[in-house]
Z-matrix of the N, CA and C atoms (Angstrom, degrees):
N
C 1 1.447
C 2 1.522 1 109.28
N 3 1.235 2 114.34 1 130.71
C 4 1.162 3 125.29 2 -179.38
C 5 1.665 4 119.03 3 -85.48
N 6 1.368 5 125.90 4 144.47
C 7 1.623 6 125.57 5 -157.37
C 8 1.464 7 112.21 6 -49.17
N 9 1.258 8 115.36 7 -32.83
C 10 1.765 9 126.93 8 -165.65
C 11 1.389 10 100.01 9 -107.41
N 12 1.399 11 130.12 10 1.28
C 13 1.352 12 137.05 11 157.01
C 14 1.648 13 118.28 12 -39.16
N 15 1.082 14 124.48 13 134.90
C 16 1.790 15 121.23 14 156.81
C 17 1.381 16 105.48 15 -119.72
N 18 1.622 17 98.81 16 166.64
C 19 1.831 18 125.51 17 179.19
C 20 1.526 19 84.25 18 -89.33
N 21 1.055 20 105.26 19 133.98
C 22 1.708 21 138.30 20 148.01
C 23 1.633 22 129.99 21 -102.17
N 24 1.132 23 119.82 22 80.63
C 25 1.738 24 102.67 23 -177.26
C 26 1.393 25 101.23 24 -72.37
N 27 1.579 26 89.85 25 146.09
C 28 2.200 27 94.86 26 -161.50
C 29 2.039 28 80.42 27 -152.83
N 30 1.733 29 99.75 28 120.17
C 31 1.473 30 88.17 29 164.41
C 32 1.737 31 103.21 30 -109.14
N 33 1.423 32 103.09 31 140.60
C 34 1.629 33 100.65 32 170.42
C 35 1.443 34 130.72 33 -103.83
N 36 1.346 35 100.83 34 111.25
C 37 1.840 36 103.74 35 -170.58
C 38 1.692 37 94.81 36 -86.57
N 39 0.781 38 142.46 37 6.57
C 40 1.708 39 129.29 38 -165.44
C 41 1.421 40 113.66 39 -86.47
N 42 1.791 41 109.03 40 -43.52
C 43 1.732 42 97.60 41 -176.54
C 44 1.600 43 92.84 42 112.22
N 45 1.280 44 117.19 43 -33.60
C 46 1.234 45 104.51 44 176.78
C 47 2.001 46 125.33 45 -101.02
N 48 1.171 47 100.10 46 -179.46
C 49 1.742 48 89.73 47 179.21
C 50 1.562 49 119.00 48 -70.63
N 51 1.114 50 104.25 49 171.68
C 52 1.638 51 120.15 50 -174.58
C 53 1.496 52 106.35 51 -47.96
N 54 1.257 53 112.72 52 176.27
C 55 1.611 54 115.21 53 144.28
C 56 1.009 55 126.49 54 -106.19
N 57 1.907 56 92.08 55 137.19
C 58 2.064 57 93.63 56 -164.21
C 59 1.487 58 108.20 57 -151.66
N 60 1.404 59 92.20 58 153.03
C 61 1.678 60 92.29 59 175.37
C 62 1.564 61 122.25 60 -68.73
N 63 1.658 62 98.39 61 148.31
C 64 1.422 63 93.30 62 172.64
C 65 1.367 64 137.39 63 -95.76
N 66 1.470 65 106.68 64 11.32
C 67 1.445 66 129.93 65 163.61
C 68 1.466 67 119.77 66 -167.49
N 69 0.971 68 104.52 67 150.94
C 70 1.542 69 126.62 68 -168.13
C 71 1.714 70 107.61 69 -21.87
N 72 1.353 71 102.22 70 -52.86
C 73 1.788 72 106.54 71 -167.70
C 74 1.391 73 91.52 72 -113.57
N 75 1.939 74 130.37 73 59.95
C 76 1.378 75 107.90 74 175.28
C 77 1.910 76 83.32 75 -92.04
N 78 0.958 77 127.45 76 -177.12
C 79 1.831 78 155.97 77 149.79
C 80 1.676 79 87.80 78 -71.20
N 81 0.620 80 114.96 79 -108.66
C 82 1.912 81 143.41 80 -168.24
C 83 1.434 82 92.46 81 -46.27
N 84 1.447 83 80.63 82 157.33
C 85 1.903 84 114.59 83 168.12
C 86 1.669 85 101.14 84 -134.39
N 87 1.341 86 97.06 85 151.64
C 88 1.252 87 104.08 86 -168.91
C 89 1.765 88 92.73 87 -85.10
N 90 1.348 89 109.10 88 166.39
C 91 1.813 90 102.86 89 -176.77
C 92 1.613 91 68.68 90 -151.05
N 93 1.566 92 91.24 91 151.21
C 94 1.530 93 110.01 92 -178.15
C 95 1.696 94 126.83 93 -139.60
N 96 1.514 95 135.68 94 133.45
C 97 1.033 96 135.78 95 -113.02
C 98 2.185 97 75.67 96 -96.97
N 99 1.538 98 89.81 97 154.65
C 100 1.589 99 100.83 98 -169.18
C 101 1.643 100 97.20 99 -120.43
N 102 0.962 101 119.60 100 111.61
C 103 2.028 102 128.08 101 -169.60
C 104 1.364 103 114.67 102 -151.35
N 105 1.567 104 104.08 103 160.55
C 106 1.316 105 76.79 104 -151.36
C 107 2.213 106 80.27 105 -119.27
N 108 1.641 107 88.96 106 -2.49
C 109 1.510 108 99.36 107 167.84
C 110 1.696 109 96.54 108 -162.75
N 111 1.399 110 92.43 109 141.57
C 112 1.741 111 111.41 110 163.03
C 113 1.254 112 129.69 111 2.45
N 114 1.754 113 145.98 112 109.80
C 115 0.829 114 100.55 113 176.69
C 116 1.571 115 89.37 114 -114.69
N 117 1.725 116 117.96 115 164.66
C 118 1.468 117 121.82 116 -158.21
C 119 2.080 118 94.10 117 -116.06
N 120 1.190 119 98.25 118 133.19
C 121 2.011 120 83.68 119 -175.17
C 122 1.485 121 73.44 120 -114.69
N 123 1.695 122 97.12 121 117.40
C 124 1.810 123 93.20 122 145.75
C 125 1.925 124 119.12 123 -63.94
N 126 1.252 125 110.61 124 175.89
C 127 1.826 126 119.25 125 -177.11
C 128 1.589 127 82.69 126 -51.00
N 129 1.338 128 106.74 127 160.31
C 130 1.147 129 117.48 128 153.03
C 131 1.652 130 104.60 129 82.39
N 132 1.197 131 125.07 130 -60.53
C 133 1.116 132 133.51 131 179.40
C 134 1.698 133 134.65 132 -24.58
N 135 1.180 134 125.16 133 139.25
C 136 1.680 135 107.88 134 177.33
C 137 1.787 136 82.27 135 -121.70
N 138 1.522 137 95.01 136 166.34
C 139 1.787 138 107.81 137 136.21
C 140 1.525 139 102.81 138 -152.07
N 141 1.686 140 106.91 139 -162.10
C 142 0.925 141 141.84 140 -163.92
C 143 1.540 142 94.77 141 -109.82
N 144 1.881 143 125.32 142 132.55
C 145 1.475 144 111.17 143 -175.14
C 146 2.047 145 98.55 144 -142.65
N 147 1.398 146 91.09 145 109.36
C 148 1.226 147 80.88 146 -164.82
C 149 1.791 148 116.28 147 -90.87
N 150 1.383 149 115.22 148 121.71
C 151 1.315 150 124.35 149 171.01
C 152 1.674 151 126.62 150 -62.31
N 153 0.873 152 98.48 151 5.20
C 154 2.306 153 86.26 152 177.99
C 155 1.146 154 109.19 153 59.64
N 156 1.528 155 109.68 154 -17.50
C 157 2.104 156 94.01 155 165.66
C 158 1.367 157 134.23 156 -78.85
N 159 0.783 158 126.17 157 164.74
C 160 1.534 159 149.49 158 169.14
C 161 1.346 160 126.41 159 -128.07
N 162 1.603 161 134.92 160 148.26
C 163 1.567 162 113.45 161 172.49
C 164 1.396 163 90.89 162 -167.75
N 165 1.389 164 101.70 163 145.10
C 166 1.452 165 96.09 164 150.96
C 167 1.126 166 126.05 165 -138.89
N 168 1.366 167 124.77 166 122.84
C 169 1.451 168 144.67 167 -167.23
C 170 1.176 169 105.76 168 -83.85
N 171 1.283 170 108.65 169 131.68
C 172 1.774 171 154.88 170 166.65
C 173 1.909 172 89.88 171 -28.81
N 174 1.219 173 118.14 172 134.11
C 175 1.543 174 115.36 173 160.28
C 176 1.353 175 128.60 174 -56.84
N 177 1.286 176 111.34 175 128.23
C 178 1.426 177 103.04 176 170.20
C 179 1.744 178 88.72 177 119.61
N 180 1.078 179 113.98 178 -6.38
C 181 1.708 180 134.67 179 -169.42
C 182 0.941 181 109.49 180 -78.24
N 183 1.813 182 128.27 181 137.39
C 184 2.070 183 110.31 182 126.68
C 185 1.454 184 94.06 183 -135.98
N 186 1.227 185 90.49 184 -173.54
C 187 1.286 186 126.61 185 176.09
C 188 1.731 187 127.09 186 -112.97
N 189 1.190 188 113.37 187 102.07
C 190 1.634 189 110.81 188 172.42
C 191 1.648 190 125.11 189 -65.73
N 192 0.797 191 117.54 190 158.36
C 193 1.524 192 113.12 191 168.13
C 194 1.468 193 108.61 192 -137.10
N 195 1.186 194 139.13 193 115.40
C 196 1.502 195 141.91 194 -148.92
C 197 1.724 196 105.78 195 -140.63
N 198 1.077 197 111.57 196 124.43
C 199 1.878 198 108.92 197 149.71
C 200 1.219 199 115.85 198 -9.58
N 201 1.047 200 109.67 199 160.53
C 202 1.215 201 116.70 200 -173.81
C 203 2.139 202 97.12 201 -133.75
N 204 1.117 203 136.79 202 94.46
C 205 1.526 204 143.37 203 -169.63
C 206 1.197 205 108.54 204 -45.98
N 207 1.285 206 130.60 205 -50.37
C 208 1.808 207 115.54 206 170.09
C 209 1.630 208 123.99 207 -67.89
N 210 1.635 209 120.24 208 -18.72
C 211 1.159 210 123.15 209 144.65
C 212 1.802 211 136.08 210 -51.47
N 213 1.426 212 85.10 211 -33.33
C 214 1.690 213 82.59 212 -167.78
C 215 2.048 214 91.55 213 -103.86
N 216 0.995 215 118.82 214 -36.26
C 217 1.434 216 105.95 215 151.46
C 218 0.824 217 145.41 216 -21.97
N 219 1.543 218 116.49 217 -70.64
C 220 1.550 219 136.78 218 -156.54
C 221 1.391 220 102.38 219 -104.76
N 222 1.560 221 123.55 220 -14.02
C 223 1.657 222 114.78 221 -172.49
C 224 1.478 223 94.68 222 -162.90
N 225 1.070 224 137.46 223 -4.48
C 226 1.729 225 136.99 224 152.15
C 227 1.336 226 98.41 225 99.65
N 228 1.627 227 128.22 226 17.09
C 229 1.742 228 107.84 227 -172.94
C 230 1.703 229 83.07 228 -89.45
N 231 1.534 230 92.63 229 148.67
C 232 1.412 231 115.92 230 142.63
C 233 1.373 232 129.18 231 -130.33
N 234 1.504 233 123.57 232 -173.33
C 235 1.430 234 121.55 233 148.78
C 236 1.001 235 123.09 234 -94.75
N 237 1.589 236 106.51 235 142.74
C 238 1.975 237 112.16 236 -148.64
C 239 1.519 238 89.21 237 -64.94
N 240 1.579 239 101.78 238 -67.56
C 241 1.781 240 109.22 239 -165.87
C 242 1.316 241 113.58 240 -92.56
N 243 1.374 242 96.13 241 76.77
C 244 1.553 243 112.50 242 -174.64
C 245 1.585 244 101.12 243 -100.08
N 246 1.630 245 125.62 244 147.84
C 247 1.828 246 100.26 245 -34.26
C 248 1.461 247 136.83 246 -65.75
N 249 1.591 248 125.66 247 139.15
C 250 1.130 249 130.61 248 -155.27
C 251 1.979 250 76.85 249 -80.16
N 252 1.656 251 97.41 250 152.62
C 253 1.897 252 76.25 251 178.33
C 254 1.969 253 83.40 252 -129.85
N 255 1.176 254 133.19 253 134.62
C 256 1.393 255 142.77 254 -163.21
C 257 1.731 256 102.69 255 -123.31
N 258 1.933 257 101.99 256 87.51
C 259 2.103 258 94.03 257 -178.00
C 260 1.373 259 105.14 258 -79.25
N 261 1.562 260 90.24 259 178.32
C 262 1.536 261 124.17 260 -133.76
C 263 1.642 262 67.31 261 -72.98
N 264 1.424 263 144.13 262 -92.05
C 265 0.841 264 148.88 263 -164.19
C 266 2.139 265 128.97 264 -20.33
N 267 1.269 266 116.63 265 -13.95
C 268 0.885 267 132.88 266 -176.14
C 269 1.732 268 114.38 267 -84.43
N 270 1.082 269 116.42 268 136.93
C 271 1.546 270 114.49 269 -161.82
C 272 1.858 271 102.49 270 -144.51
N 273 1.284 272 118.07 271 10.71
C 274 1.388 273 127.74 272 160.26
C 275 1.690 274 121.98 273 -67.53
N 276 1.095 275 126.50 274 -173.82
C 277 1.239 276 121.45 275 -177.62
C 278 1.977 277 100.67 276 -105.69
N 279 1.264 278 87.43 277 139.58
C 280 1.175 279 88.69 278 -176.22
C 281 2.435 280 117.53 279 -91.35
N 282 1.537 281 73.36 280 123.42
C 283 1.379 282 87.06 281 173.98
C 284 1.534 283 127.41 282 -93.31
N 285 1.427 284 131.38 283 -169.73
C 286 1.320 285 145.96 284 -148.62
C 287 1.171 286 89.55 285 -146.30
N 288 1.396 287 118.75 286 143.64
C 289 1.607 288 118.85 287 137.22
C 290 1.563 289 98.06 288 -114.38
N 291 1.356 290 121.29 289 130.92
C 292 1.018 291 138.93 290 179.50
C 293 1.805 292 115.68 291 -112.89
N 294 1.587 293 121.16 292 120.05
C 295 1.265 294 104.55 293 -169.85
C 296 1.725 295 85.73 294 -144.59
N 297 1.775 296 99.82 295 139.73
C 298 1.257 297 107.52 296 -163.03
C 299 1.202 298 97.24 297 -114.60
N 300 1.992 299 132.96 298 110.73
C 301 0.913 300 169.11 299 -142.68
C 302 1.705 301 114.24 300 -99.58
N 303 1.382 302 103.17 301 -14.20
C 304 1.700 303 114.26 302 -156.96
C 305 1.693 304 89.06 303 -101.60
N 306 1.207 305 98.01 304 158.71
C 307 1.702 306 98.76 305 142.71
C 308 1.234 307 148.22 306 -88.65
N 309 1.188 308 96.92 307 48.99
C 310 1.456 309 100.45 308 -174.52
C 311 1.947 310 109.97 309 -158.29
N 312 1.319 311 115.66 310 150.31
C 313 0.985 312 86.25 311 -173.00
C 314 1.887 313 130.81 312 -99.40
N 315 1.187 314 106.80 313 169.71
C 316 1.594 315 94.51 314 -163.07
C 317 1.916 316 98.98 315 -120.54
N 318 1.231 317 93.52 316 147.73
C 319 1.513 318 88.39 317 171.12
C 320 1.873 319 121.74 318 -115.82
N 321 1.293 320 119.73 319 142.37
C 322 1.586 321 110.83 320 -175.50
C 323 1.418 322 93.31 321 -95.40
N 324 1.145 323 102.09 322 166.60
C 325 1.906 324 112.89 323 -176.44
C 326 1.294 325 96.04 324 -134.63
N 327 1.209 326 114.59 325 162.97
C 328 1.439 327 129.98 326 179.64
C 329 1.869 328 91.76 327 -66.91
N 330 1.375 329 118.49 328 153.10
C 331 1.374 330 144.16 329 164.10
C 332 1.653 331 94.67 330 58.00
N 333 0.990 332 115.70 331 41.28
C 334 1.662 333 127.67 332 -179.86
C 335 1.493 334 96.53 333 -105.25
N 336 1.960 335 108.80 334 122.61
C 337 1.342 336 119.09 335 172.75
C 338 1.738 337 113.88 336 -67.11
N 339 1.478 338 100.72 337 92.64
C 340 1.756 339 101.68 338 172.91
C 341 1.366 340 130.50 339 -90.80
N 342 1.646 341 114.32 340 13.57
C 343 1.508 342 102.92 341 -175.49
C 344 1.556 343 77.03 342 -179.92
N 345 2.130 344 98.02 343 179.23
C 346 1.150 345 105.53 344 166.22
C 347 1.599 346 104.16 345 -129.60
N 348 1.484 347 127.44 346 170.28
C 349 1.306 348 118.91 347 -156.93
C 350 1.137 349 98.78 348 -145.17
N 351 1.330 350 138.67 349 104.50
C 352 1.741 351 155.82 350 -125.10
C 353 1.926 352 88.50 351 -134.10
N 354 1.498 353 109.91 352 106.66
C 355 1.736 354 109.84 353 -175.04
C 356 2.231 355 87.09 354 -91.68
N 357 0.890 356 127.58 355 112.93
C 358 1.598 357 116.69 356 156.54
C 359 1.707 358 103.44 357 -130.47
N 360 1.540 359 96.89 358 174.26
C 361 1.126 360 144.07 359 -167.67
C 362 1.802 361 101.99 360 -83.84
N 363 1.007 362 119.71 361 133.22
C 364 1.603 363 103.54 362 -177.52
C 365 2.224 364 91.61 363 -151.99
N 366 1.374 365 99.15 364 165.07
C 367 1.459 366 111.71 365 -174.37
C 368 1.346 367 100.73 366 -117.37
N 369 1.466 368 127.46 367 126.86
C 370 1.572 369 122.49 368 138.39
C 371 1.633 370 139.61 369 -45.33
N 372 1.172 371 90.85 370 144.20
C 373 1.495 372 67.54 371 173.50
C 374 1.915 373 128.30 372 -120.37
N 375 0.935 374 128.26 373 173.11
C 376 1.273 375 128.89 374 -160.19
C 377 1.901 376 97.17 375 -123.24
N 378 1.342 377 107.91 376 99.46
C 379 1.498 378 95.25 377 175.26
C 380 1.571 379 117.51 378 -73.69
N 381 1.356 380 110.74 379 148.08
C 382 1.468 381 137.97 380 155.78
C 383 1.433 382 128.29 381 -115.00
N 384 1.301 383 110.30 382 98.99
C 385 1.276 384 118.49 383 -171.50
C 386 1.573 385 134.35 384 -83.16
N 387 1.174 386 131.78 385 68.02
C 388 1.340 387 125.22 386 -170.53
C 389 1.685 388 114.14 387 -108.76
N 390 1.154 389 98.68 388 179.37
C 391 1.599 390 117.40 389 -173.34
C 392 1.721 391 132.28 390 -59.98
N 393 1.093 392 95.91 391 -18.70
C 394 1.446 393 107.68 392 -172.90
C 395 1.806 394 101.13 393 -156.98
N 396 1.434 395 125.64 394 165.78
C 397 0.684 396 138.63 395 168.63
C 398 1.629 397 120.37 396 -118.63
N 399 1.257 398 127.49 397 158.36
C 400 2.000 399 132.70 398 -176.45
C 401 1.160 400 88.03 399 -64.28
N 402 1.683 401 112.62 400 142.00
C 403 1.362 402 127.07 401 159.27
C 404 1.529 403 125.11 402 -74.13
N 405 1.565 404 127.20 403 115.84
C 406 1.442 405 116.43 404 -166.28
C 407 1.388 406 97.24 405 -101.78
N 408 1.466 407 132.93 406 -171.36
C 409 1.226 408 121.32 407 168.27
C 410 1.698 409 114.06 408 -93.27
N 411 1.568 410 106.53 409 -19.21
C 412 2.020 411 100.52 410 167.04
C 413 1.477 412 96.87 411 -73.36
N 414 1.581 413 132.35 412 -37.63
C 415 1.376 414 95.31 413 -178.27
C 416 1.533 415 110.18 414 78.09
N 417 1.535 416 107.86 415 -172.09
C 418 1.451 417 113.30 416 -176.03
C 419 1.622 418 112.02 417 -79.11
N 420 1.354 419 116.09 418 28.72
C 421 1.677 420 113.42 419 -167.86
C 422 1.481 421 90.86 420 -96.07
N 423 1.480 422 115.73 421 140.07
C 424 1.386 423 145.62 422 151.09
C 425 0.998 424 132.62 423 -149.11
N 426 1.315 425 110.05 424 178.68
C 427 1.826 426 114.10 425 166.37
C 428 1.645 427 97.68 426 69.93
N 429 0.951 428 108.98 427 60.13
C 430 2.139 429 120.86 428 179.77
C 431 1.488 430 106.76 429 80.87
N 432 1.186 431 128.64 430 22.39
C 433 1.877 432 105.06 431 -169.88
C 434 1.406 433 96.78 432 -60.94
N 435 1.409 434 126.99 433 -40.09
C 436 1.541 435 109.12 434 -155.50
C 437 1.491 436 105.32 435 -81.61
N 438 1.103 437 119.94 436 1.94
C 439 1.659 438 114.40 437 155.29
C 440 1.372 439 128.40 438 90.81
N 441 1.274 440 150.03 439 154.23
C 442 1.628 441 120.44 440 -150.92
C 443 1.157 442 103.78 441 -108.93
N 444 1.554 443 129.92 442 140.40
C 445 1.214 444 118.63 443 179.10
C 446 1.587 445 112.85 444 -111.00
């Protein structure tokens, strides 16, 4: 375990292995789909993909749930509500929404890498409500002001 490492209690109902990185400095762990048969997404299609995990994260915790780039590449699935965000407080099994973007259709298999699952550290916040806000120089510009180069 590395110094900036945390304990995760994680029970696995699936049959398959943990979720883990695939190299030393990845962000993500791969998390992998738990079935007990195929599921087939026509184009267009989403579902629900349930993993056999469980966890519960340390306070002050979440959990991301993110695409996975050779998925949405090579065959267009992503995750709809990406990032899926999973709080510390939650003790259900954690699911997928999986929605297949291509035309064509794709099938998930049991122990099939469907996403990646990002554990960080996050802050609340405490509102302060006043009248005006500091003048920056972007100001209220978004959504492209600075223009395409």
């Amino acid at each position: 375990m590395k110094e900036n490492d945390i304990t995760v209690k994680v029970v696995n109902k699936s049959g398959n292995e943990l979720p883990q990185y695939s190299t030393p400095d990845s962000a993500g762990m791969d998390l992998r789909a738990s079935l007990s048969e195929p599921v087939t997404l026509a184009p267009m299609q989403r579902a629900l993909i349930p993993t056999g995990i469980y966890i519960a994260l340390p306070q002050g915790y979440e959990c991301q749930i993110r695409p996975r780039s050779g998925l949405a590449l090579k065959h267009g699935v992503t995750v709809l509500n990406s990032p899926g965000t999973i709080d510390a407080d939650y003790r259900g099994e954690i699911g997928v929404i999986l929605v297949n973007l291509s035309d064509k259709p794709f099938v998930v298999n049991n122990g099939e890498r469907i996403c990646q699952m990002v554990v960080a550290r996050y802050d609340r916040v405490a509102w302060q409500q006043v009248e005006t806000l500091d003048e920056t120089e972007r100001g209220a510009g978004g959504f492209g002001h600075t223009g395409v180069e």
